[in-house]
Residue, then its C-alpha position, 0 to 999 in steps of 0.5 A: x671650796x677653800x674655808x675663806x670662800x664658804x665663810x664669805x657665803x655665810x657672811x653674806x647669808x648673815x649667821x656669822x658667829x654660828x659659822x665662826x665656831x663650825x670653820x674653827x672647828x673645821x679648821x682645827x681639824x683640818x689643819x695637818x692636811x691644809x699644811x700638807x697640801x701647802x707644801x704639795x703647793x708648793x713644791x709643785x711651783x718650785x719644780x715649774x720654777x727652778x730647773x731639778x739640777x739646781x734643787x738641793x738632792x741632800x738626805x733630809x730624814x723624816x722624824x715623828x715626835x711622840x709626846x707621852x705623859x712620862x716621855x718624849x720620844x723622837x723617831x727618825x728613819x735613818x735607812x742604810x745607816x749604821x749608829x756609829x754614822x750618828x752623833x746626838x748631842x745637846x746644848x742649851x735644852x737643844x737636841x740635835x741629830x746628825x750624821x752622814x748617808x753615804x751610797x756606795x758603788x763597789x768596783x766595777x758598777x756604775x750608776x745608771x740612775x739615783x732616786x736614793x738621797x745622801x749626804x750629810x744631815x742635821x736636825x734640831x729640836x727644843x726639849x721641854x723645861x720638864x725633859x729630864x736630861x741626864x736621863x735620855x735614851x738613843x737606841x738604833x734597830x733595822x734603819x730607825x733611831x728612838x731617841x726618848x728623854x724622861x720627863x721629870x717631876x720637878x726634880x734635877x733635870x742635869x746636862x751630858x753633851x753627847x748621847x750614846x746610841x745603843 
């Protein structure tokens, strides 16, 4: 029963504002899976619709964004990647992390079949106006990147153009 229906039955039964807060209040929970869900939708109608060789195969690495009261972190999963293969930069309060995923074949093997994605990446992310970005952190370890920048306190935030990652 989809929220719009099970509103619609309490419309017709005539208690409208208590029901407003309880599907606001189940929405709001609920809002991730609703999301997860659409997209589930939705790449399930791409896949009737649009034949798989036409589909893009490119890396699209998935991130996590950790939000704490003195950081904010960024965690990405870079499997089969090496940290001199990443550039991390920032313009404009703009973080942004790129790099190429490349498989390779060594002499002789041929591929019978590849699940694994490759290709080159980019993804973009606003830091806050409280992100300090003098001070920002990128460490590599077994396939994962952590990208963490300090909030501040109300003190200078400055600007460096490229992130090292250690």
């Amino acid at each position: 029963m989809s929220i719009r229906q099970s509103r619609r039955e309490h419309l017709q039964i005539g208690t409208v504002v208590a029901i407003r807060g309880v599907i606001m209040n189940q929405f709001t929970l609920d809002i991730e899976k609703q999301l997860a869900n659409l997209g589930k939708e939705i790449r399930e109608i791409v896949d009737k619709v649009v034949p798989s060789d036409e589909r893009s195969d490119s890396f699209d690495p998935p991130c996590d964004l950790i939000d704490r009261a003195e950081s904010l972190t960024i965690v990405m999963d870079l499997p089969g990647m090496v940290k001199e293969m990443i550039k991390i930069t920032l313009k404009n309060r703009v973080l942004s992390i790129a790099g190429e995923r490349e498989l390779y074949l060594e002499d002789g093997e041929a591929l019978m079949k590849s699940e694994r994605k490759e290709g080159a990446f980019s993804r973009s992310f606003a830091l806050p106006e409280e992100a300090v970005l003098k001070n920002i952190d990128a460490a590599f370890k077994d396939g994962v990147l952590s990208v963490t920048v300090q909030k501040s306190t109300g003190g200078k935030t400055g600007r460096p153009e490229t992130i090292p990652v250690r």
